[in-house]
Backbone of each chain as ProteinMPNN parsed JSONL, in Angstrom:
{"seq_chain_A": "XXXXXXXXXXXXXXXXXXXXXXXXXXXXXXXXXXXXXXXXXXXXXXXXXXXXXXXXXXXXXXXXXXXXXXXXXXXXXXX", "coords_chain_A": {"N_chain_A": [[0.845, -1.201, 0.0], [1.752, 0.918, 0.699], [3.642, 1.812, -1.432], [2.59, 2.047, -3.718], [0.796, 3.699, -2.943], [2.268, 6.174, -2.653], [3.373, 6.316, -4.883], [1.398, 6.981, -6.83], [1.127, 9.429, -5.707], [2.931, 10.722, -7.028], [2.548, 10.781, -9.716], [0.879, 12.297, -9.698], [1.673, 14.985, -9.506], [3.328, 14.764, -10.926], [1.5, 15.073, -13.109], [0.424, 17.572, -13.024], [2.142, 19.174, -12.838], [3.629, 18.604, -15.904], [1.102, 19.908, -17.171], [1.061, 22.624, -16.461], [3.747, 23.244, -18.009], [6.309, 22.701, -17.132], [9.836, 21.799, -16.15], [10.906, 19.097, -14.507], [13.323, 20.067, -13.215], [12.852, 23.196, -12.761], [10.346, 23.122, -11.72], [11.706, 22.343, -9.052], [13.072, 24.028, -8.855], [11.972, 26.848, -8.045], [10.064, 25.789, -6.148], [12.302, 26.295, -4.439], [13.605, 23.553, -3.87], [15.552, 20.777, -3.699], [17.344, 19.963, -6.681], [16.716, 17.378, -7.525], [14.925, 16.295, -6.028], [11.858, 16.313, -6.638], [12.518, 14.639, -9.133], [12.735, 12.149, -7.631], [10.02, 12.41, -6.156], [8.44, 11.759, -7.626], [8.523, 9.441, -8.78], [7.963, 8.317, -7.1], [9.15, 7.817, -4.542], [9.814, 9.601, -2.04], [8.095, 9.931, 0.922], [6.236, 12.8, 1.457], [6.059, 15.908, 3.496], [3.205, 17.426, 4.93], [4.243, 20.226, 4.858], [6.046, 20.559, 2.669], [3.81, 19.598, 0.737], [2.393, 21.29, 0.423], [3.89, 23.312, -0.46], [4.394, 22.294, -3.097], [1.486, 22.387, -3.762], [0.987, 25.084, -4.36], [2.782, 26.082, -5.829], [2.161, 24.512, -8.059], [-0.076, 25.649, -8.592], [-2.401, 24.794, -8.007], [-5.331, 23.546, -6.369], [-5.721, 22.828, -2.574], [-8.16, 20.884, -2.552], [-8.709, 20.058, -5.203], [-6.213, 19.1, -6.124], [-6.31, 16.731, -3.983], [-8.689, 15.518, -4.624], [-8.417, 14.361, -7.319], [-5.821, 12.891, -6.097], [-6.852, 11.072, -4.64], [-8.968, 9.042, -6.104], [-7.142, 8.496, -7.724], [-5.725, 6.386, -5.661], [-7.895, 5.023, -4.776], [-8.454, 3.258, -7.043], [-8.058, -0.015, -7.9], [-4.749, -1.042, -9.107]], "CA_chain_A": [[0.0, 0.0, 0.0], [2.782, 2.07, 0.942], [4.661, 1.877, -2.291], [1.497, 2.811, -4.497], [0.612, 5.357, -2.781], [3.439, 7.553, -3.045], [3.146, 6.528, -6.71], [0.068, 7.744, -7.304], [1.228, 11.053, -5.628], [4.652, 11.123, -7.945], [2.321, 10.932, -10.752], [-0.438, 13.358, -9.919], [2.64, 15.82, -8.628], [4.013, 15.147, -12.226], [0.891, 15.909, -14.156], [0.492, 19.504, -12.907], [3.709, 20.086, -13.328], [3.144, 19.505, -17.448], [0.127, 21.116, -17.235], [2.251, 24.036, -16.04], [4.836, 23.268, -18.642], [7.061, 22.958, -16.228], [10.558, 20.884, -15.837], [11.568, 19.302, -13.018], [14.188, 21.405, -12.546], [12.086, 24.483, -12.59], [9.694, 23.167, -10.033], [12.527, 21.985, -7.832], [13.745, 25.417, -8.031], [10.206, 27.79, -7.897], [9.638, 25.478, -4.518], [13.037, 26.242, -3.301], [13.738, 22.351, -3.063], [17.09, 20.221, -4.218], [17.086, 19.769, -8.363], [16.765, 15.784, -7.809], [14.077, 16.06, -4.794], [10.931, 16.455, -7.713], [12.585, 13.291, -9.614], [12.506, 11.486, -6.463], [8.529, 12.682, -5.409], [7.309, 11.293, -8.918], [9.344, 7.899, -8.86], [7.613, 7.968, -5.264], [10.776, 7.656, -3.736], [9.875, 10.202, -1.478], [7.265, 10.647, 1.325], [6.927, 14.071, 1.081], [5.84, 16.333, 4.492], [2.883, 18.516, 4.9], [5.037, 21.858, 4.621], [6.381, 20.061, 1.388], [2.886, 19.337, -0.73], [1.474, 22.737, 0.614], [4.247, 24.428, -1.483], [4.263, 21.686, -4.199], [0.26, 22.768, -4.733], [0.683, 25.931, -4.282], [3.644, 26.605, -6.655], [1.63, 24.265, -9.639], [-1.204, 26.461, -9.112], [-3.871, 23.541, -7.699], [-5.802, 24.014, -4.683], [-5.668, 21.097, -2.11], [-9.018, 19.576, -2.933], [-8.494, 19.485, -6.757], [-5.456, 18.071, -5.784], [-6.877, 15.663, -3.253], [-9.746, 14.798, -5.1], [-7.624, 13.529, -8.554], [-5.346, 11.969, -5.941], [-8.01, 9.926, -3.822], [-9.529, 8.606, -7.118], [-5.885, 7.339, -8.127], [-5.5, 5.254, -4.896], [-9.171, 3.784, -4.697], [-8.856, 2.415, -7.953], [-6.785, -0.4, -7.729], [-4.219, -1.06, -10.236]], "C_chain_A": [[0.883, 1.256, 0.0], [3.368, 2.567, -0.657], [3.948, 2.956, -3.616], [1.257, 3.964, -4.555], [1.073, 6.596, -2.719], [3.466, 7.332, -4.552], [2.906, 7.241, -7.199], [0.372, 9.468, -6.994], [1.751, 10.906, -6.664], [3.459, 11.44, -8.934], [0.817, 11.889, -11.101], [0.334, 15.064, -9.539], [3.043, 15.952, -10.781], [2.752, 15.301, -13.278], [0.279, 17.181, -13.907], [1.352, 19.66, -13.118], [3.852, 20.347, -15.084], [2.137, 20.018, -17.427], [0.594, 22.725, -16.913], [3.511, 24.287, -17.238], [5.912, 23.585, -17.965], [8.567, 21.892, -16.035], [10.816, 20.677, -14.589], [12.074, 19.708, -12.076], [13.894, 22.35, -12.212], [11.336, 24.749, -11.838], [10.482, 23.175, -8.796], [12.896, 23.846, -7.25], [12.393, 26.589, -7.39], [9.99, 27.326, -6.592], [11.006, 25.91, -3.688], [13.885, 24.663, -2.877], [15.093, 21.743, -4.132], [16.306, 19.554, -5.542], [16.224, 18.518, -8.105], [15.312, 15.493, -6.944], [12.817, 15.471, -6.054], [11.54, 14.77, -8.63], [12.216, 12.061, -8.482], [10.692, 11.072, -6.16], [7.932, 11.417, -6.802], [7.469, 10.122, -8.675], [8.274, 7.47, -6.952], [8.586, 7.193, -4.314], [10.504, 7.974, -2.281], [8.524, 10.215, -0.408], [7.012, 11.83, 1.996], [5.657, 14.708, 3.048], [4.523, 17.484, 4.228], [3.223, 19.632, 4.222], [5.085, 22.133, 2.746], [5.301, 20.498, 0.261], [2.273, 20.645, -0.844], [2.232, 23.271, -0.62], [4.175, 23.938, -3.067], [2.705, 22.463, -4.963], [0.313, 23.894, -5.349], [1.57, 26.767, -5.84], [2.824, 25.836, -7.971], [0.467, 25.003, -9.903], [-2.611, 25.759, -8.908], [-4.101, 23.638, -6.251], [-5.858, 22.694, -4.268], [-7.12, 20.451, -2.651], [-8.815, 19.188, -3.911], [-7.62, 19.011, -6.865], [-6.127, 16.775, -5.159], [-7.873, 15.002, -3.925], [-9.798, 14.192, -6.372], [-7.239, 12.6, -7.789], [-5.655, 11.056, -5.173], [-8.934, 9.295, -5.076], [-8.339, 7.202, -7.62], [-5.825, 6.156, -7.284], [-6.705, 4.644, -4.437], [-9.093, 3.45, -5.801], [-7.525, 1.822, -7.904], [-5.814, -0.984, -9.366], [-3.392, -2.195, -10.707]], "O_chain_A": [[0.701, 2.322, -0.588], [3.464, 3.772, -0.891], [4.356, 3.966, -4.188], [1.318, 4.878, -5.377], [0.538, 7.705, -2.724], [3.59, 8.282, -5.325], [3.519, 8.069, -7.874], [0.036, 10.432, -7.681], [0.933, 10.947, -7.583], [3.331, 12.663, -9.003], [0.094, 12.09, -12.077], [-0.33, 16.084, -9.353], [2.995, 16.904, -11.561], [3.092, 15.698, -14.393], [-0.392, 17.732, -14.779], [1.521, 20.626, -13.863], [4.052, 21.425, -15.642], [2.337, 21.143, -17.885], [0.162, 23.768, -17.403], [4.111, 25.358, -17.33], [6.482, 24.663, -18.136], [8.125, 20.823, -15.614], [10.955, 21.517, -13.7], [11.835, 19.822, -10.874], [14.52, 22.772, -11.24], [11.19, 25.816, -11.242], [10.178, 23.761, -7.757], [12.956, 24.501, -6.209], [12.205, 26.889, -6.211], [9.726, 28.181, -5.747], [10.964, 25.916, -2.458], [14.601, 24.546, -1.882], [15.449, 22.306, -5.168], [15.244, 18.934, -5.595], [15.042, 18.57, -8.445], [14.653, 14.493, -7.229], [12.854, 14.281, -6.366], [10.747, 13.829, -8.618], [11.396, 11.173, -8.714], [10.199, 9.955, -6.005], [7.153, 10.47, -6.688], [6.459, 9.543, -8.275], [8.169, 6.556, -6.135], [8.551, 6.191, -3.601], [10.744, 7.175, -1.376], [7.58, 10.637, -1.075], [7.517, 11.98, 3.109], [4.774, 14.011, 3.546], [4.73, 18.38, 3.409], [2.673, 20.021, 3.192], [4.662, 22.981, 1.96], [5.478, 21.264, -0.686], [1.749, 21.096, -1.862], [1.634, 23.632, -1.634], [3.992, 24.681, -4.031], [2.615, 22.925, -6.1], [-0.08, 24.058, -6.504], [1.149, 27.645, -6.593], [2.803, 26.522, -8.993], [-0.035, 25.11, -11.021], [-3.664, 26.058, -9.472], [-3.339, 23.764, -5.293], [-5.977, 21.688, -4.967], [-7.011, 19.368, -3.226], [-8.658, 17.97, -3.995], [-7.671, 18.183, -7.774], [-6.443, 15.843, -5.899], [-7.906, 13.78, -3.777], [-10.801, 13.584, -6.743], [-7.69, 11.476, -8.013], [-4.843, 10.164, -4.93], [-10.015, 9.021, -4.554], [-8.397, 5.983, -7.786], [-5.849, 5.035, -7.793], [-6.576, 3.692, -3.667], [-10.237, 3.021, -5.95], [-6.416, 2.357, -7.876], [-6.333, -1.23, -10.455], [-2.889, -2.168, -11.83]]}, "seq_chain_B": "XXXXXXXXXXXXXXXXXXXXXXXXXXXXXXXXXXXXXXXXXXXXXXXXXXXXXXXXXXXXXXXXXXXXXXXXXXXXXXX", "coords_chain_B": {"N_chain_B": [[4.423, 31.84, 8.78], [4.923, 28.731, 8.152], [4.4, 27.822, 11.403], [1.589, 28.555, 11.413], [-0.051, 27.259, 9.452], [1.19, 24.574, 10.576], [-0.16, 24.294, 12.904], [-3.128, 24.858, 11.959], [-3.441, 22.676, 10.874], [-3.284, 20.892, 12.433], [-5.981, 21.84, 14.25], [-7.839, 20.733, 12.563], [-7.465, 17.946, 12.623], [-8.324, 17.366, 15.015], [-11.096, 18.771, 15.179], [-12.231, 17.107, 13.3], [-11.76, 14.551, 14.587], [-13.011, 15.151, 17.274], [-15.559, 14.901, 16.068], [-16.068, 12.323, 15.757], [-15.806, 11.08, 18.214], [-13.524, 10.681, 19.87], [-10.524, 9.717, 22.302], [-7.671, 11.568, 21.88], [-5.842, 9.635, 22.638], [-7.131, 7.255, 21.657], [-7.379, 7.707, 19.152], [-4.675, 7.892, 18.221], [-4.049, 5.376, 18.821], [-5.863, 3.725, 16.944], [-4.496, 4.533, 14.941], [-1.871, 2.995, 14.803], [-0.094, 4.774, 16.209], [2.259, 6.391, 18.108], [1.469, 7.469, 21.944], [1.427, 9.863, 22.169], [1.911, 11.03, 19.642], [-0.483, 12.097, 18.5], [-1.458, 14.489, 20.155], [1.116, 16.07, 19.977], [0.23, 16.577, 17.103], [-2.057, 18.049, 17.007], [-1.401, 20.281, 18.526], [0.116, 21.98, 16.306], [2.815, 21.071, 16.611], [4.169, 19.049, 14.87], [5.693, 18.117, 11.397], [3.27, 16.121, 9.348], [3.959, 13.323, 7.344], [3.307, 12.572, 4.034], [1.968, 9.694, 3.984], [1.312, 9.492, 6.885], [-0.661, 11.705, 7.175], [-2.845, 10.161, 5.36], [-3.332, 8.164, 6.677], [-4.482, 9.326, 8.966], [-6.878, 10.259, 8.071], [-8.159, 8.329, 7.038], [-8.602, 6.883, 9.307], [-10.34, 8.854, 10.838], [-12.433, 8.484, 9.006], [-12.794, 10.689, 7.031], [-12.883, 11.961, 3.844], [-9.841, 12.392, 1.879], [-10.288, 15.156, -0.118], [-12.702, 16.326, 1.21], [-11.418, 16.751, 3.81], [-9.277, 18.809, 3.307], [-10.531, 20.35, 2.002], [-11.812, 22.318, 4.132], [-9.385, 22.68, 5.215], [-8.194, 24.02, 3.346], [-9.731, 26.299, 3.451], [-9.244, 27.213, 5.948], [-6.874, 27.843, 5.862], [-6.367, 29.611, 4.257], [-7.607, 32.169, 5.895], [-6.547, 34.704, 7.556], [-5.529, 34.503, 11.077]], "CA_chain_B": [[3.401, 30.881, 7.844], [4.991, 27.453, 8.743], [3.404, 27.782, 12.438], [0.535, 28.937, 11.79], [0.245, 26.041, 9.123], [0.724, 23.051, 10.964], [-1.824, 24.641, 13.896], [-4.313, 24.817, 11.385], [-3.458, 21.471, 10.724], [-3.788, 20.097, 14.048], [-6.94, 21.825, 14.674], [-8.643, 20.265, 11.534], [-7.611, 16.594, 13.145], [-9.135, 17.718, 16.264], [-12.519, 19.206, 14.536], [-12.583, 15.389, 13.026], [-11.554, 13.578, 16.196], [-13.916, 15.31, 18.317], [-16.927, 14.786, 15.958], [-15.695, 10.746, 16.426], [-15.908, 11.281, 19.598], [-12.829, 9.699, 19.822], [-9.598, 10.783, 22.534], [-6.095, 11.289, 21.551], [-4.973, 8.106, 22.804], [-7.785, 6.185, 20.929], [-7.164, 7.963, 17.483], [-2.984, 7.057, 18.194], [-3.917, 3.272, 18.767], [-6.414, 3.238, 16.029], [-4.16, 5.003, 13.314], [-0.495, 3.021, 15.061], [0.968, 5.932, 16.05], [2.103, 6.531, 19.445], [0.093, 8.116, 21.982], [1.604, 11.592, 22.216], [2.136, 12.344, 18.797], [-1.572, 12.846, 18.106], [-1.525, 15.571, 21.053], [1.689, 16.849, 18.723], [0.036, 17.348, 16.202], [-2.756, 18.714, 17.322], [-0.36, 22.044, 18.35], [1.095, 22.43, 15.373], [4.201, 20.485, 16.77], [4.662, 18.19, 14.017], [4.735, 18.386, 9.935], [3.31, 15.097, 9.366], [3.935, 13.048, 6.423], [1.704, 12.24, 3.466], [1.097, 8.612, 4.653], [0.009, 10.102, 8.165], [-2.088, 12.172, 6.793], [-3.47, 9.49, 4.632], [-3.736, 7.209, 7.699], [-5.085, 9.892, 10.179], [-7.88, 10.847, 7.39], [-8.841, 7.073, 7.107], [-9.421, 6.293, 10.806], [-11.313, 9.678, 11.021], [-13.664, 8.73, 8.446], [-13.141, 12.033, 6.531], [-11.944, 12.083, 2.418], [-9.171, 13.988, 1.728], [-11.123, 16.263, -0.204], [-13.756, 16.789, 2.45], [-10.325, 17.621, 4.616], [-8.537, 19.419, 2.43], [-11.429, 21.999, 2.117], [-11.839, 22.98, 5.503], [-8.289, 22.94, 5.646], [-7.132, 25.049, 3.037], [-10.381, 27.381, 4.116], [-8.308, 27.714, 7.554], [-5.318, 28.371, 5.535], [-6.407, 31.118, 3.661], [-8.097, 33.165, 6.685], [-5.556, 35.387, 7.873], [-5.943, 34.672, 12.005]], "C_chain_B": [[3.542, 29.284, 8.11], [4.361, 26.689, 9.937], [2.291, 27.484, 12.395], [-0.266, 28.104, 10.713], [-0.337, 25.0, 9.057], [-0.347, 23.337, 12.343], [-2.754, 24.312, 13.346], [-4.591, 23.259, 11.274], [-4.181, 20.212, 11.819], [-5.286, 20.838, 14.185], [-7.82, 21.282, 13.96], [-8.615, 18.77, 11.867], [-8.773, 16.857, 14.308], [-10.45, 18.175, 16.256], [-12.802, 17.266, 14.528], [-12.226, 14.583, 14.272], [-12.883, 13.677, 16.82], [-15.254, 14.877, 17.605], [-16.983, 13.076, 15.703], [-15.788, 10.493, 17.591], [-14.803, 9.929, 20.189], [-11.201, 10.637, 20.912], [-8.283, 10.633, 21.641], [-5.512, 9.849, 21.101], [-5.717, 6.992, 21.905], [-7.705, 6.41, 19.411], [-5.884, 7.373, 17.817], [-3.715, 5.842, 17.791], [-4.652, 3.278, 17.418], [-5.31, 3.443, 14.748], [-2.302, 3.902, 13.895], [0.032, 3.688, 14.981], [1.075, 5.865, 17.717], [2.055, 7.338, 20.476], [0.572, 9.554, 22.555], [1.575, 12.171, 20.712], [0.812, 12.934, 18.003], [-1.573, 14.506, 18.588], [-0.143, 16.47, 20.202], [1.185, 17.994, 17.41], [-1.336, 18.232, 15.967], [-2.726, 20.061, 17.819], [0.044, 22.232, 17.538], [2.38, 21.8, 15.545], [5.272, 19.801, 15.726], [4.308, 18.243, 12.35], [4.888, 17.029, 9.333], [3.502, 14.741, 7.542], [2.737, 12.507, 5.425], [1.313, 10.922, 3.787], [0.552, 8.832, 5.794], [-0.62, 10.363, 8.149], [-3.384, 11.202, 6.314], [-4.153, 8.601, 5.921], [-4.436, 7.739, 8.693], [-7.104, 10.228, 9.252], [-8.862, 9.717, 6.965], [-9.402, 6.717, 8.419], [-10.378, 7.031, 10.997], [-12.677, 9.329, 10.348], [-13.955, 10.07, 7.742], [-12.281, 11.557, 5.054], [-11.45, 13.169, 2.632], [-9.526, 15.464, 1.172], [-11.573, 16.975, 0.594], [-12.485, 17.613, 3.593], [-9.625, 18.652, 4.331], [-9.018, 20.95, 1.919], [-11.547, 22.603, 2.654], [-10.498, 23.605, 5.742], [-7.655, 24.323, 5.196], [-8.31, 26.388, 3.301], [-9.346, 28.369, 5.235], [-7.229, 28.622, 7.158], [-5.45, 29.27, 5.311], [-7.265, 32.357, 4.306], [-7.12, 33.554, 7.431], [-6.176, 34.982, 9.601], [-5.598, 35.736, 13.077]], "O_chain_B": [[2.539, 28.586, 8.264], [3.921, 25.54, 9.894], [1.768, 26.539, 12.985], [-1.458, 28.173, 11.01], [-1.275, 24.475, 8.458], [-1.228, 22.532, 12.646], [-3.478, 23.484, 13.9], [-5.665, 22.707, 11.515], [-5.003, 19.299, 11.9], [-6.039, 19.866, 14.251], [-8.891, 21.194, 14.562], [-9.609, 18.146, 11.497], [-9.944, 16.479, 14.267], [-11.074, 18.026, 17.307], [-13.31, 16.495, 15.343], [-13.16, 13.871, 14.641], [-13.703, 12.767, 16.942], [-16.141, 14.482, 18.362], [-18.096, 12.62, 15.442], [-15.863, 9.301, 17.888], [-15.039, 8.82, 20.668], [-10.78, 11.744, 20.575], [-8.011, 9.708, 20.875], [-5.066, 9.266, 20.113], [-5.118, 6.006, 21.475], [-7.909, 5.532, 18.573], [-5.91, 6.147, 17.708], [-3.915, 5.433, 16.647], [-3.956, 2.739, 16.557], [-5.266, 2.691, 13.775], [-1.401, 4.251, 13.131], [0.803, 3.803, 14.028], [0.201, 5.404, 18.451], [2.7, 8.341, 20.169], [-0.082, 10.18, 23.389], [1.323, 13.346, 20.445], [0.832, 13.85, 17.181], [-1.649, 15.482, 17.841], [-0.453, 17.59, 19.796], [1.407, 19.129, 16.99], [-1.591, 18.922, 14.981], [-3.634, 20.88, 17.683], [0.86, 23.112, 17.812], [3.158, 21.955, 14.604], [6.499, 19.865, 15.654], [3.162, 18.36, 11.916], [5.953, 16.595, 8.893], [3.28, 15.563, 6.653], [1.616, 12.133, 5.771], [0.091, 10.861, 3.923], [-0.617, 8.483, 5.959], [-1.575, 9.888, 8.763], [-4.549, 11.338, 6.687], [-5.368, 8.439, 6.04], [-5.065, 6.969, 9.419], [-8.18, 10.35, 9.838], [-10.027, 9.917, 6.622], [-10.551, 6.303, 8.568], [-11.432, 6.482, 11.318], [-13.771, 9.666, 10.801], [-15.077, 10.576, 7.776], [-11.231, 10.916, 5.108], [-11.816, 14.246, 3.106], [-9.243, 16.55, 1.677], [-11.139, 18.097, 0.854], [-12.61, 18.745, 4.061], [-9.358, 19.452, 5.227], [-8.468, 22.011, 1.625], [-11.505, 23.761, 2.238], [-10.336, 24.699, 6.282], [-7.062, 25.219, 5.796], [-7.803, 27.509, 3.356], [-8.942, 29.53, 5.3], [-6.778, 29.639, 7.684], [-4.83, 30.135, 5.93], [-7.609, 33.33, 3.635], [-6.673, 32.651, 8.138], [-7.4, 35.112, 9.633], [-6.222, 35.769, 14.137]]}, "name": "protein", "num_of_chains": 2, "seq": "XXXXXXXXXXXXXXXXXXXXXXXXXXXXXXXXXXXXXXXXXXXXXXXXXXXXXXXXXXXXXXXXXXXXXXXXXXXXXXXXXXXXXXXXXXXXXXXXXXXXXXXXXXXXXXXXXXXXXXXXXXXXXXXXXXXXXXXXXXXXXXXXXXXXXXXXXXXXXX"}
């Protein structure tokens, strides 16, 4: 469950970011956060902190529910 | 802004707790966490991770959405 579900973030983290037209690199930097961190989140490497997704939303421009409510769709459907 | 935050944070568990009618110590045991760091994060003490969240928002009985609204409400009222 664990593994998924940081998936599912990485990959709802990485489609605002093209929707933004945005590189990795460009988010990493716009949040302030290390180049590689953003490769990491997607790959769901990472489980990322409060503080973290606040600025992640905030910098792609998605409010938490429209976030939350893509990425609670991803992890009830199982895959 | 970091403070004032994870407060919001904690008081949005604590909205959902209380209407569980559930204490501290019985959300900890239910979610395996142990039994101070609810009371943590219920000050703002702690910036929990996204599986906590995920796991505190399941025992509650609240979708992230449904949380996520209230929340970022909180966020964006200057206190």
């Amino acid at each position: 469950m664990r593994e998924q579900t940081l998936k599912a973030f990485g990959q709802e983290v990485r489609h605002w970011r093209i929707e933004q037209h945005l590189s990795q690199e460009e988010l990493a930097s716009r949040c302030g956060f290390h180049r590689t961190y953003i490769g990491q989140i997607e790959r769901g490497e990472r489980n990322p902190s409060l503080l973290n997704i606040l600025t992640l939303c905030r910098t792609l421009g998605v409010s938490l529910p429209k976030f939350f409510t893509r990425y609670e769709s991803a992890i009830d459907t199982p895959i």
